[in-house]
NUVONU-407294 format. One line per 4 residues: number of its first residue (from 1); their letters; for each residue x, y, z of N, C-alpha, C. Coordinates in nm, 2 decimals, always signed. Each point is the difference from the previous one (the first is absolute). Layout:
<bavos>
NUM	A	X/Y/Z/X/Y/Z/X/Y/Z; ...;
</bavos>
This chain:
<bavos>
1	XXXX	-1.02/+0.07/+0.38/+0.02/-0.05/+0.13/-0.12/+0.03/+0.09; -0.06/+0.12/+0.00/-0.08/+0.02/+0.09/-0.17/-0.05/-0.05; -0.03/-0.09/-0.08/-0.11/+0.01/-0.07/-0.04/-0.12/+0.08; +0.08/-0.12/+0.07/-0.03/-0.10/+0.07/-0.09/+0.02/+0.14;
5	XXXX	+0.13/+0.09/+0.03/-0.07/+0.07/+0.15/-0.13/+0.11/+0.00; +0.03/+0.06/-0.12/-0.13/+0.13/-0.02/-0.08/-0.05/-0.11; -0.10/-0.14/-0.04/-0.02/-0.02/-0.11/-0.14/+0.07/-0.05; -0.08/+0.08/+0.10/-0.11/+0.06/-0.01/+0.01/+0.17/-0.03;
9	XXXX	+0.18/+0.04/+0.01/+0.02/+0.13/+0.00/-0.06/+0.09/-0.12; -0.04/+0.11/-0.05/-0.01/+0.06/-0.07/+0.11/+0.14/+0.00; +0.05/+0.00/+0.11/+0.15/+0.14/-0.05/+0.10/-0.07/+0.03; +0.11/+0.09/-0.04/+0.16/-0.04/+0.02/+0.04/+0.17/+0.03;
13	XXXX	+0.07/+0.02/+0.08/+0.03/+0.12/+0.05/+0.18/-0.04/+0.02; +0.03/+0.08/-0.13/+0.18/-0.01/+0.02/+0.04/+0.18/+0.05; +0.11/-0.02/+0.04/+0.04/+0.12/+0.09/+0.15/-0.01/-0.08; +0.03/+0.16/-0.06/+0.13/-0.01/-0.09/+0.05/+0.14/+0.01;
17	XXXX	+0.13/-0.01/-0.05/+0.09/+0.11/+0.02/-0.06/+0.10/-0.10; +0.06/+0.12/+0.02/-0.05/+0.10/-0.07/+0.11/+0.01/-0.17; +0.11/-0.08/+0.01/+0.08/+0.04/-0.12/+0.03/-0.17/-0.06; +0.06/-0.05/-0.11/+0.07/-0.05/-0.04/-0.14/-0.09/-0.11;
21	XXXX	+0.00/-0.15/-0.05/-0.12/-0.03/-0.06/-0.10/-0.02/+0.06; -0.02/+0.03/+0.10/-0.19/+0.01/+0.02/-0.01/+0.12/+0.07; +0.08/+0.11/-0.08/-0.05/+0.14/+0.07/-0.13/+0.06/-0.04; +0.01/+0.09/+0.12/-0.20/+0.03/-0.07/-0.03/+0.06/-0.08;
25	XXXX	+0.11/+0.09/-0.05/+0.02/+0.06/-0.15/+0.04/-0.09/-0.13; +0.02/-0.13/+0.01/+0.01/-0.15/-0.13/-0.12/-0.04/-0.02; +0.04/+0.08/-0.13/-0.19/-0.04/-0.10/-0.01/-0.18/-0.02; +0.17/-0.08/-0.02/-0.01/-0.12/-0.01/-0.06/-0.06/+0.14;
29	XXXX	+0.06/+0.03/+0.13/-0.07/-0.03/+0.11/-0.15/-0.06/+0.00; -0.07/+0.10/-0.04/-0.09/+0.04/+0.02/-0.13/-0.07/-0.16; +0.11/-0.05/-0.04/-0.07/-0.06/-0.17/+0.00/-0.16/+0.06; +0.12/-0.03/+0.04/-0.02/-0.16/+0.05/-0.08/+0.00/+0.11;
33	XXXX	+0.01/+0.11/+0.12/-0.13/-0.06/+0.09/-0.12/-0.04/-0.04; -0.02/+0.10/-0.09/-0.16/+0.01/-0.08/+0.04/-0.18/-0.09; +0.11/-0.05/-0.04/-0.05/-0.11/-0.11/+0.03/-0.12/+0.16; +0.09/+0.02/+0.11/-0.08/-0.08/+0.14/-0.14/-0.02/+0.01;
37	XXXX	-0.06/+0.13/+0.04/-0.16/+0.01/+0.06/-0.07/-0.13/-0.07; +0.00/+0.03/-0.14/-0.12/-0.14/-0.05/+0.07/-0.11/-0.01; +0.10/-0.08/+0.03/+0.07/-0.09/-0.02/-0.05/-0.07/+0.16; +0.02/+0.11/+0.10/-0.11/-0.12/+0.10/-0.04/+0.07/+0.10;
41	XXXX	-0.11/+0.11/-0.12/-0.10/+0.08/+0.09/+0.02/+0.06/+0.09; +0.06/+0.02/+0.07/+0.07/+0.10/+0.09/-0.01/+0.16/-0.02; -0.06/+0.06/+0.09/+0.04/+0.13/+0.00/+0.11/+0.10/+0.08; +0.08/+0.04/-0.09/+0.17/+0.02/+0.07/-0.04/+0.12/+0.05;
45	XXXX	+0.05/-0.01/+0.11/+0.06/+0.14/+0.09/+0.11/+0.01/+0.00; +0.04/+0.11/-0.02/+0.15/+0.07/-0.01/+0.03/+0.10/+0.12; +0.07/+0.01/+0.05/+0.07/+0.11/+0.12/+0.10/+0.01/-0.05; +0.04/+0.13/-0.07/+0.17/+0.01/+0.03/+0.04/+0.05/+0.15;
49	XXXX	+0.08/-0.01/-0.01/+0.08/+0.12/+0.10/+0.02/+0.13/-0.04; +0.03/+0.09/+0.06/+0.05/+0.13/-0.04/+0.12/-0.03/+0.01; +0.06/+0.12/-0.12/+0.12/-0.01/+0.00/+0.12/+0.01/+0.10; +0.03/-0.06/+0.00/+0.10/+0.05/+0.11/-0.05/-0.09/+0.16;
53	XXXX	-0.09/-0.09/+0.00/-0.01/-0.05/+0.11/-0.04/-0.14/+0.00; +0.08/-0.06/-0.11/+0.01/-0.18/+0.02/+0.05/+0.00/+0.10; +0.08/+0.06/+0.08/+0.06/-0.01/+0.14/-0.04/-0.06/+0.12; -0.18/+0.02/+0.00/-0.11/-0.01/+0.06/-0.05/-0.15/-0.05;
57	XXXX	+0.02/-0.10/-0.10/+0.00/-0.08/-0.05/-0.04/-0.12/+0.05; -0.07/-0.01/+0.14/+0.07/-0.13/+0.09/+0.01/-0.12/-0.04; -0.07/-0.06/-0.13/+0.08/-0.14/-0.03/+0.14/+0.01/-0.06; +0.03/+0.14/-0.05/+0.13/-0.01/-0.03/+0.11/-0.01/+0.11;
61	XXXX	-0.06/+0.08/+0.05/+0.11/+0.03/+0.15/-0.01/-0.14/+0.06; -0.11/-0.07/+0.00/+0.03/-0.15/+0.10/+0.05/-0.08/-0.06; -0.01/-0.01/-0.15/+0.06/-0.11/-0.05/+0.08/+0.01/-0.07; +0.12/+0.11/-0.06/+0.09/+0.03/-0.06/+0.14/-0.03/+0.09;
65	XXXX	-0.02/+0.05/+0.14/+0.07/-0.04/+0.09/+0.08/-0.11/+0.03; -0.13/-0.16/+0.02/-0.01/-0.12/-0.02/+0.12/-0.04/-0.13; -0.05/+0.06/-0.14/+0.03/-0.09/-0.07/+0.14/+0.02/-0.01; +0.07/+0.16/+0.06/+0.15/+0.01/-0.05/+0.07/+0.01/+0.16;
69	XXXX	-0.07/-0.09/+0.06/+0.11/-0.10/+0.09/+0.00/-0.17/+0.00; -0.13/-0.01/-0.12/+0.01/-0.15/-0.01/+0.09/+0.00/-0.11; +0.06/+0.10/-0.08/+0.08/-0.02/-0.08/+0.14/+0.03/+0.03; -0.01/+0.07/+0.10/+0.15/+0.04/+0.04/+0.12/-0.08/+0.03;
73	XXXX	+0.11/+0.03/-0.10/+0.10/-0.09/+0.00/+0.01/-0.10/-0.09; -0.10/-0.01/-0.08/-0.01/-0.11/-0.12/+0.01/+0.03/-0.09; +0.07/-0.01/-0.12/+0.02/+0.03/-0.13/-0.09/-0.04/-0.11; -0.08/+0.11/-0.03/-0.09/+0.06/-0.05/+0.03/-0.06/-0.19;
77	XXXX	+0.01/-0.14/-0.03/+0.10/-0.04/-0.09/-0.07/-0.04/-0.13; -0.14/-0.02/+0.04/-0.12/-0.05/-0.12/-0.12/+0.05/+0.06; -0.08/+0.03/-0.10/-0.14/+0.02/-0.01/-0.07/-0.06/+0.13; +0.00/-0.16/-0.02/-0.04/-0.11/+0.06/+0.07/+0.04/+0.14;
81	XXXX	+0.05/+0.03/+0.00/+0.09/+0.01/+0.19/-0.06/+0.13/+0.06; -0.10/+0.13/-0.08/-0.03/+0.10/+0.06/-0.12/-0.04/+0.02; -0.04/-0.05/-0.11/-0.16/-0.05/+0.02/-0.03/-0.09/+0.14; +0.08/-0.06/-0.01/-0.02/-0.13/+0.14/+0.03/+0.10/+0.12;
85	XXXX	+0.11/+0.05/-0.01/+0.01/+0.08/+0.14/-0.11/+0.11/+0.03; -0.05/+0.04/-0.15/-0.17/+0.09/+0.04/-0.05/-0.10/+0.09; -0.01/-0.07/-0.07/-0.18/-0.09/+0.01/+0.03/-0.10/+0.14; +0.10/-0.01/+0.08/+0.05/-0.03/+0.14/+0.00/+0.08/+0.12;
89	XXXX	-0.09/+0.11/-0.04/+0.05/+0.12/+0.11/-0.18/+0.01/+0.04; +0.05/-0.03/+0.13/-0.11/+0.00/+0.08/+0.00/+0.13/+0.15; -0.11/+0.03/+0.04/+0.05/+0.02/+0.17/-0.06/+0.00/+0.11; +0.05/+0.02/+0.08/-0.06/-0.08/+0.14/-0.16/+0.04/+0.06;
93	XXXX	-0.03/+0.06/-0.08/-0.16/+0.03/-0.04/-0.09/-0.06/-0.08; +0.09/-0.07/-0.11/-0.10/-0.09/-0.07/+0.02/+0.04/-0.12; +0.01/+0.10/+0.00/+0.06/+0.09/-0.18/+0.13/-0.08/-0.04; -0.07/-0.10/-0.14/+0.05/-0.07/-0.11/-0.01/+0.06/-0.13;
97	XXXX	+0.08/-0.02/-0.08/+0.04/+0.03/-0.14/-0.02/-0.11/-0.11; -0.07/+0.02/-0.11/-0.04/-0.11/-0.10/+0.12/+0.11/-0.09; +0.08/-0.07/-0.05/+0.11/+0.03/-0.13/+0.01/-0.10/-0.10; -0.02/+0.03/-0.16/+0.04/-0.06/-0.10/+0.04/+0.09/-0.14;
101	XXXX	+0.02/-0.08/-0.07/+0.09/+0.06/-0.13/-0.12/+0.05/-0.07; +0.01/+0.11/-0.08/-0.10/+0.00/-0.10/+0.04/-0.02/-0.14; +0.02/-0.12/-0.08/+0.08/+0.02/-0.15/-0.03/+0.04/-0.07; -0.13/+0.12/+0.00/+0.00/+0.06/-0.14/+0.02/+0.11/-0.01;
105	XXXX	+0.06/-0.01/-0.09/+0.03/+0.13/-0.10/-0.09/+0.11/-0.04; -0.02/+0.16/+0.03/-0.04/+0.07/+0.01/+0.02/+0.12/-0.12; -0.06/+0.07/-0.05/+0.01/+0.06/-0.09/+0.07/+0.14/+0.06; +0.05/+0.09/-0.03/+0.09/+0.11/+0.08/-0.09/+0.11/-0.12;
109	XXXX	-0.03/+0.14/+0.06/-0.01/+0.11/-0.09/-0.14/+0.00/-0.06; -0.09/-0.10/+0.07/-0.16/+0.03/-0.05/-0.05/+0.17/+0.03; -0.07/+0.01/-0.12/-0.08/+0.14/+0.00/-0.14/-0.06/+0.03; -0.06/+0.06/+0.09/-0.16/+0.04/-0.01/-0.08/+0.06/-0.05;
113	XXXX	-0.10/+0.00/-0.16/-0.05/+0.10/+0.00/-0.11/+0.07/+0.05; -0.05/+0.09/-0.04/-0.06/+0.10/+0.07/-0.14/-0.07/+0.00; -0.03/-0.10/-0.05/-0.14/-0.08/-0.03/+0.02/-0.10/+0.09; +0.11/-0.05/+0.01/+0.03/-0.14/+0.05/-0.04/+0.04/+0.13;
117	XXXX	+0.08/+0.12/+0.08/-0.02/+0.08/+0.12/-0.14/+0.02/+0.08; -0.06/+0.08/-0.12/-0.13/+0.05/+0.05/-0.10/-0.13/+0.00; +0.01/-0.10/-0.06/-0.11/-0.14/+0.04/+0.03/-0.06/+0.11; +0.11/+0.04/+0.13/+0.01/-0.01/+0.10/-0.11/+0.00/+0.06;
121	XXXX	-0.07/-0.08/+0.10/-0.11/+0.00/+0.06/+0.10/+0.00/+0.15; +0.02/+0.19/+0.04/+0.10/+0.02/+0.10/-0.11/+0.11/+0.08; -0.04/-0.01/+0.10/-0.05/+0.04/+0.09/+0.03/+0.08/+0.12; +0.09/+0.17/-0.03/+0.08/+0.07/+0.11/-0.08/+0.02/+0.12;
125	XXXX	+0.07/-0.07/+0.11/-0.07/+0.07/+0.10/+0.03/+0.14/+0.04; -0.13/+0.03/+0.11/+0.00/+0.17/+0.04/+0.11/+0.06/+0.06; +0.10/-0.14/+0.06/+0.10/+0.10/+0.10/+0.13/-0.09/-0.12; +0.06/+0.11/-0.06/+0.12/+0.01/-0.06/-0.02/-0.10/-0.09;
129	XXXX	-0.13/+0.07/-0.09/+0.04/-0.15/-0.14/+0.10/-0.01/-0.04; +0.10/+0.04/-0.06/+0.10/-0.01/-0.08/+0.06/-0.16/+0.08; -0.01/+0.00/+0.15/+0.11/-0.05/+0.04/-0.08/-0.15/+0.04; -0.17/+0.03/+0.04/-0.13/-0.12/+0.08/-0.07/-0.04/-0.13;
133	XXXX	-0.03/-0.09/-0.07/-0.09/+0.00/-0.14/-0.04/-0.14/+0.05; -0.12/-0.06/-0.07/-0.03/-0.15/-0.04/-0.01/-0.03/-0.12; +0.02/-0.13/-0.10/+0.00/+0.00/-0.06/-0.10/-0.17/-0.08; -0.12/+0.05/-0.10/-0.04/-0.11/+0.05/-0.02/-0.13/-0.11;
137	XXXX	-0.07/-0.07/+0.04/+0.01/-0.12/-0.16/-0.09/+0.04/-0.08; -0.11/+0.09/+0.01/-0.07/+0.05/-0.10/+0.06/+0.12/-0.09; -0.06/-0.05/-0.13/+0.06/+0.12/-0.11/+0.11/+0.00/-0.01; +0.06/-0.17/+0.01/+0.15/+0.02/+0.03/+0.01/-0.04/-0.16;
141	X	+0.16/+0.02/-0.03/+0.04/+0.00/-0.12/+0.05/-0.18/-0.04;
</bavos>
């Protein structure tokens, strides 16, 4: 989505929770960014949060709000009826929502090995690597 508007960019800077699949302790996390980077050059930035303070989150807080009073009262009855009511939630600031299905099928219980891992071309920064890293299309796997 953003490659229209940013088509000279060279980073992508995602900002993620500290637990669940893109925690910053998921070696898989951290294996698909690296097979992202050379797919379209990009060099990823990662920010988690510390634990315990997605709270501080502010697109969650502005736009989670939005979407569960554009749903409120509706019966939640198909796929197709949550997705539309995502992808309809706007607010009076200008903050819109792009929502769609994704149909594929995912493998559950991948292991990483310890090679796969280390050809990471992952870059910790000085203040709290574990949590600030880049990651980049070189040396990627």
């Amino acid at each position: 989505m953003g490659k229209p508007l940013y088509p000279d960019s060279q980073h992508l800077l995602i900002t993620a929770d500290c637990g669940g699949s893109n925690s910053y302790r998921s070696r898989l996390w951290k294996l698909k960014l690296q097979e992202f980077a050379p797919q379209t050059g990009l060099t990823v930035h990662v920010c988690h949060f510390p634990p315990g303070t997605s709270k501080w989150n502010r697109i969650e807080h502005r736009l989670f709000c939005h979407i569960s009073q554009n749903w409120r009262g509706r019966p939640l009855d198909s796929l197709m009826v949550i997705v539309s009511l995502i992808g309809n939630t706007s607010t009076k600031h200008g903050l819109t929502v792009h929502a769609q299905v994704d149909p594929n099928q995912y493998q559950i219980g991948i292991k990483v090995s310890d090679e796969d891992f280390n050809a990471i071309a992952i870059t910790k920064d000085t203040f709290h690597g574990e949590w600030n890293y880049q990651i980049s299309p070189r040396n990627s796997t």
